[in-house]
N, C-alpha and C positions, 0 to 999 in steps of 0.2 A: 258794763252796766248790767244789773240785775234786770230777770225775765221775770214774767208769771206765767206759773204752769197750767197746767188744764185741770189739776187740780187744786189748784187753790197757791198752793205754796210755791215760795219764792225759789230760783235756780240758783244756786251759789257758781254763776257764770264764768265771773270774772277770778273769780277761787279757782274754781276747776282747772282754768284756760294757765293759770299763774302755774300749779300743780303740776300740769303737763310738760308746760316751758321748762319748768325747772327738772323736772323728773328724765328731759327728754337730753337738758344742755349735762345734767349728771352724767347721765350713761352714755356721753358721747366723751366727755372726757373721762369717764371711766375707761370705754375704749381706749381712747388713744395714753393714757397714762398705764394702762395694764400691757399695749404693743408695746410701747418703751419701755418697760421693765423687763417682757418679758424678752425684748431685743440683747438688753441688757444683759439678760441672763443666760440665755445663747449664745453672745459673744467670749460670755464668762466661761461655758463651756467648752467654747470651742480651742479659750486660752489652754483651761484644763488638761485638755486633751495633747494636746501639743505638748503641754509639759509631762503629760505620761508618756508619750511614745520617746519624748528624750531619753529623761527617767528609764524608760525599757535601753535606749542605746547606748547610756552611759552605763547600767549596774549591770540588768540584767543579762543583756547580750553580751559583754563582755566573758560572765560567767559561764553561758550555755557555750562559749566556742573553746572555752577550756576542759569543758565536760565532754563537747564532740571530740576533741583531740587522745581527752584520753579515754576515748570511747567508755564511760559509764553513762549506762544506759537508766539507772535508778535517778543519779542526778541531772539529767536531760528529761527526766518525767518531772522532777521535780520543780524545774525552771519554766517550763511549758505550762506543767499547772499554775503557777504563782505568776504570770501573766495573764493567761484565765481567768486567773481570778481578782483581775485588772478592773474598776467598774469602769463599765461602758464598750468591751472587751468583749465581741460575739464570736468571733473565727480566731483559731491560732494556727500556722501552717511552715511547720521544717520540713524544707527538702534538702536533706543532706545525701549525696551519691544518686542512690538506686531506694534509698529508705524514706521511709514519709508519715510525719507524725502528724497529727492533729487535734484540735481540741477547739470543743461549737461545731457551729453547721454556718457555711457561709451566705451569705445574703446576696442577692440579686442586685441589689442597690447600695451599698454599705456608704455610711453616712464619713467616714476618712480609713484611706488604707495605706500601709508602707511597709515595703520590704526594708530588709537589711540584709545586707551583704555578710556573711559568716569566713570571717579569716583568720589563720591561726599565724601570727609572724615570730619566727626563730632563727634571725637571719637569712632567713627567704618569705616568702609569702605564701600560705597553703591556702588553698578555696576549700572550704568544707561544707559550702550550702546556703541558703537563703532559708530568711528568717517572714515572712509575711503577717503583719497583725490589723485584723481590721475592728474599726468601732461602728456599733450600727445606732438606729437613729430614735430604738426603744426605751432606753434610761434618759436622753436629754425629751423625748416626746412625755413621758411620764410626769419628771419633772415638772418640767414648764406646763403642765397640766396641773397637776397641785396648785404652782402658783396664781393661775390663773381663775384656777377656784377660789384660795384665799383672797386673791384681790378683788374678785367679784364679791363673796359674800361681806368684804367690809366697807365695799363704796355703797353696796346697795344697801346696809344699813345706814351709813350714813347719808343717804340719799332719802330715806325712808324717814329716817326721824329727822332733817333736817325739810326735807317737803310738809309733814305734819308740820313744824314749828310754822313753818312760813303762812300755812293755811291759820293757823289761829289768829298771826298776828296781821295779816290781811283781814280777816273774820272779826278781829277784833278793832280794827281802823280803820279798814277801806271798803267794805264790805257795805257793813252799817251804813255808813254815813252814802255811802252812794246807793242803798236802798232807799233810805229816804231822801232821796237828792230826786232820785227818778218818779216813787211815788209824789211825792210836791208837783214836777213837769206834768204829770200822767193828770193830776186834780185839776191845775191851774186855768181858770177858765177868768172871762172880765169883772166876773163880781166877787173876785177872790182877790183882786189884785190888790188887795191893801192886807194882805198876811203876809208879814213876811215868815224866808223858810230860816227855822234853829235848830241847829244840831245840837246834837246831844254832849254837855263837858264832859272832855277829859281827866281821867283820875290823875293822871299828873299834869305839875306844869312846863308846859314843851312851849314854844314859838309856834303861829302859826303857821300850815305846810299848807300844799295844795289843793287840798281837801276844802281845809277852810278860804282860802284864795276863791275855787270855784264856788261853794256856797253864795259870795260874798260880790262875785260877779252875777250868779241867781238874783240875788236881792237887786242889785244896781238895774238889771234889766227889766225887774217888773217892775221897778220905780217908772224906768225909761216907757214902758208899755203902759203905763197908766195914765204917765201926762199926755200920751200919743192917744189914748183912747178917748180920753178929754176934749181932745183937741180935736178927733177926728170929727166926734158928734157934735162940735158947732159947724163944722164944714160939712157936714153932711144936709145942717137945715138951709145954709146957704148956698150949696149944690141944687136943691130938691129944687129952690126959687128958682134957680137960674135953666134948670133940665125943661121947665113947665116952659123957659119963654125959648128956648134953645129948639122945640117940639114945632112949637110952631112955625119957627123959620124954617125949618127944614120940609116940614110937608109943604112951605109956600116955594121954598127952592126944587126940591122933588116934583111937581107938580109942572112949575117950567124945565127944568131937567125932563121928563120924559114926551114933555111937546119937543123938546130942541132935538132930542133921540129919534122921536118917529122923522122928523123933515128929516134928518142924516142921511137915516138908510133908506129913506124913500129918495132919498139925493144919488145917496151910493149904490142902490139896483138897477137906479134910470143911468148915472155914469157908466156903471160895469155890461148893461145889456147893449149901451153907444158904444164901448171896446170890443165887445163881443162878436158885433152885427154890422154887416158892410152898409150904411150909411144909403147905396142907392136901390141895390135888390134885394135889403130883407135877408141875404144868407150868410152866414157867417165871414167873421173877416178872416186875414191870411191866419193873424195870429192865434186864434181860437180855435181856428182848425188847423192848425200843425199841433198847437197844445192837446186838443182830444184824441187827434190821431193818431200822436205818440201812444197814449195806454190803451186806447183801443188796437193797434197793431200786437203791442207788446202782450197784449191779453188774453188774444187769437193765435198769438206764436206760444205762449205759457201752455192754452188750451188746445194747441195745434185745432183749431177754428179754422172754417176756408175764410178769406176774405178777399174783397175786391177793391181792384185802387183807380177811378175813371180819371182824366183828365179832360177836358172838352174845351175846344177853342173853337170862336169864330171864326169861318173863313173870309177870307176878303174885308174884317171889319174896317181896316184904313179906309176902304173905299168908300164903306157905306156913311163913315164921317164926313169925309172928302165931298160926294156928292149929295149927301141929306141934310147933313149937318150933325152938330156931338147930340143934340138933345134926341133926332130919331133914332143915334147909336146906343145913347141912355137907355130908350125905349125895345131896343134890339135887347137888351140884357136884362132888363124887368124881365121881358116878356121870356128871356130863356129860363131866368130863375122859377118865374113861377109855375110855368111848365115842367121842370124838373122838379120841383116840389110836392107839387101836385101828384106825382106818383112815385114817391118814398114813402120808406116805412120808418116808424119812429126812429130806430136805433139807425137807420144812413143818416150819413150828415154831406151837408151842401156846404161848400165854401168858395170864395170868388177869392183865386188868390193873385190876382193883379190885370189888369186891362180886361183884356175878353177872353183869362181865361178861368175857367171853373174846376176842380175837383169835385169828386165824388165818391166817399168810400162806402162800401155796403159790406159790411160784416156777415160772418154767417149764411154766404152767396158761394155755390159752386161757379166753376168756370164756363158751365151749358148755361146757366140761370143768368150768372153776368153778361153772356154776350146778348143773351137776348134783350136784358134789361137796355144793354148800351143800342143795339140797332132800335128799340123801340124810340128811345130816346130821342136819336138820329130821326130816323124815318115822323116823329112828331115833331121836330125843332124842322124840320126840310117843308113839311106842310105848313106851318104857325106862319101868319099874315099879321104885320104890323099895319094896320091905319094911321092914315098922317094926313094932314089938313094938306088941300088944293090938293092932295095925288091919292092914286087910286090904293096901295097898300108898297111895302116893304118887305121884300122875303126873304131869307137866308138859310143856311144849311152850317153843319158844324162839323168837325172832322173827331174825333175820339179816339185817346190812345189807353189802351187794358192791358192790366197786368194782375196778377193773383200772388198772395201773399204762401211761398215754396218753402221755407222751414222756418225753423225757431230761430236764424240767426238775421233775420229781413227785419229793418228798423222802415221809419217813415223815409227817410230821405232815399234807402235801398227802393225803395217801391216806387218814388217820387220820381228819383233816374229813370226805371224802367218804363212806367207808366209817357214819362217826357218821352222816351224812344219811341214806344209805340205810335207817341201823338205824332211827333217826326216822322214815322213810318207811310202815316196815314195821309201825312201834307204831300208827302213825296209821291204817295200813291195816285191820287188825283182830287184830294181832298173831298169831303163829304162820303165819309168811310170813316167804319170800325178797323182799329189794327189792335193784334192781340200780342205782348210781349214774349218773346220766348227764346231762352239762352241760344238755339241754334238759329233761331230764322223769325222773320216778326209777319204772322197771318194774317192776312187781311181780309174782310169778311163786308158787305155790301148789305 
């Protein structure tokens, strides 16, 4: 299809691009029609040749070895010249005895070469020498160069006036009419849609081609775009009605829609903070804190960060259920949580991960600052008095096992063993004791 140019006039596009094709599928079978001839013509040469070096073993060699015999030396110039002057004939070479004739210069590469054997038979067989002729590869290179000129300059004429012809008669058929085929699309707007497009008649009378075919699908579409455009503008007055009552339901849907959205997630942060939070002392439950202290570990180990891993269990709690009962054991464990609460810093986290016993990790805590925190701990959870109806109070003391977070390859559950050994360390020791974890030996510190 036709373009418009930036100045005003039209691109003869679809001309040009035909132009090329044809200009391009010519000179490819020019090619290949000019290798085949000229294969042709170098096979032909190479018959040629064949039939002269016969030619030399049939007439001429027979002569030059009656000429060696009776040694004349005028008619062995004369034989040797008249193969010289063989076409295609660059070297001529007798070696007869100790003597040695020649005529050319020989070639480095010679395009065919053959001796001949020189004998004289008289009832015995005399050797009188070798006959060598070679053809070199300048008379058949020559050649097939002319031709290859002549057949170049007659396709490219014919290529020439046969790509003009086709330009006219596209220019004159296809051209046109798809100029104004595209100008018509380029115009067409909705209040145009009752022109139809007419092309311009033809001087003769032909059938119609595809040309006229598309035109005639043009027309059928803007028929079909008209009654559609008709059609739409009633439905669009009776959309407009129905949009106006469709508005309002949706702002009265919308409206409870985002009452039913706030109850959700006011539903869903009070559900997620009850999974979060251990139900009796307010500190996180098991699985909230193994979840944070997986990327907190992993994030200290990334930023080689110190960090600290407590464990703290009740001592003796059996007991104090056994003879207080579960609710002043409840109150044993309010009372340790919020005591350790009570002195963390935002980023430690407190987690109760089952009976009486607690974790406690502190991020960003050296090993001197951890143990202190943990006897502080210790020594405040030893002093803390639970109150309890009819008796005077409730004391208890807790045992802590520490360990510190040693390379980048310590996950939660590496620290979780360690920190459990130390706790072990600390029961074993006589309970109510820090024990600090360490590959060789587990410290224990009062």
């Amino acid at each position: 299809m036709n373009t418009q140019g930036s100045n005003g006039r039209h691109k003869r596009v679809l001309a040009k691009r035909l132009a090329v094709a044809n200009v391009s599928i010519n000179l490819l079978v020019t090619v290949v029609i000019t290798a085949w001839m000229l294969l042709g013509s170098y096979r032909s040469e190479v018959n040629a040749t064949r039939q002269r070096l016969d030619e030399i073993g049939r007439t001429i060699v027979p002569a030059l070895v009656g000429s060696l015999w009776q040694v004349n030396a005028h008619e062995i110039d004369d034989r040797l010249d008249e193969i010289g002057n063989i076409p295609g004939v660059d070297y001529v070479r007798l070696q007869s005895h100790e003597e040695l004739h020649q005529r050319g210069r020989p070639d480095a590469h010679p395009r065919v070469i053959r001796t001949y054997s020189l004998i004289y038979s008289d009832h015995q067989h005399f050797d009188l020498g070798t006959l060598t002729v070679e053809f070199g590869w300048s008379p058949v290179r020559q050649k097939l160069q002319h031709q290859a000129i002549e057949i170049g300059i007659a396709t490219l004429s014919l290529t020439f006036f046969g790509t003009l012809a086709l330009l006219l008669l596209v220019q004159a058929r296809m051209t046109r009419s798809l100029e104004i085929m595209s100008s018509y699309l380029r115009m067409l707007r909705v209040e145009y849609l009752d022109i139809p497009l007419i092309l311009p008649k033809s001087k003769w009378n032909r059938p119609p081609d595809e040309i006229d075919q598309m035109a005639g699908s043009i027309n059928r579409m803007r028929e079909y775009l008209a009654e559609n455009v008709a059609a739409r503008i009633r439905h669009e007055a009776e959309l407009q009605s129905h949009h106006e009552k469709l508005e309002a339901l949706v702002r009265e849907r919308t409206a409870a829609l985002e009452e039913k959205t706030r109850e959700l997630e006011l539903q869903s942060h009070t559900f997620e903070k009850m999974a979060n939070t251990d139900a009796l002392t307010g500190t996180c439950s098991r699985r909230f804190f193994i979840e944070v202290s997986e990327h907190v570990i992993a994030r200290c180990a990334r930023s080689k960060t110190p960090l600290a891993m407590l464990l703290l269990d009740v001592d003796h709690f059996k007991s104090i259920n056994d003879v207080h009962g579960h609710a002043v054991g409840d109150q044993v464990l309010v009372g340790l949580a919020s005591t350790c609460q009570a002195g963390l810093r935002e980023i430690d986290l407190l987690g109760r991960l089952g009976g009486e016993e607690f974790g406690l990790l502190l991020p960003e805590v050296k090993m001197s600052d951890a143990l202190v925190i943990a006897e502080r701990l210790r020594s405040t959870l030893a002093s803390l008095a639970i109150r309890i109806p009819r008796e005077d109070e409730v004391r208890f003391t807790v045992s802590i096992g520490l360990c510190m977070l040693s390379d980048g390859s310590d996950t939660y559950e590496t620290l979780m063993a360690h920190a459990d050994s130390a706790l072990y360390g600390a029961k074993e020791g006589g309970r109510n004791r820090v024990c600090v974890f360490d590959t060789t030996t587990l410290m224990a510190a009062r």
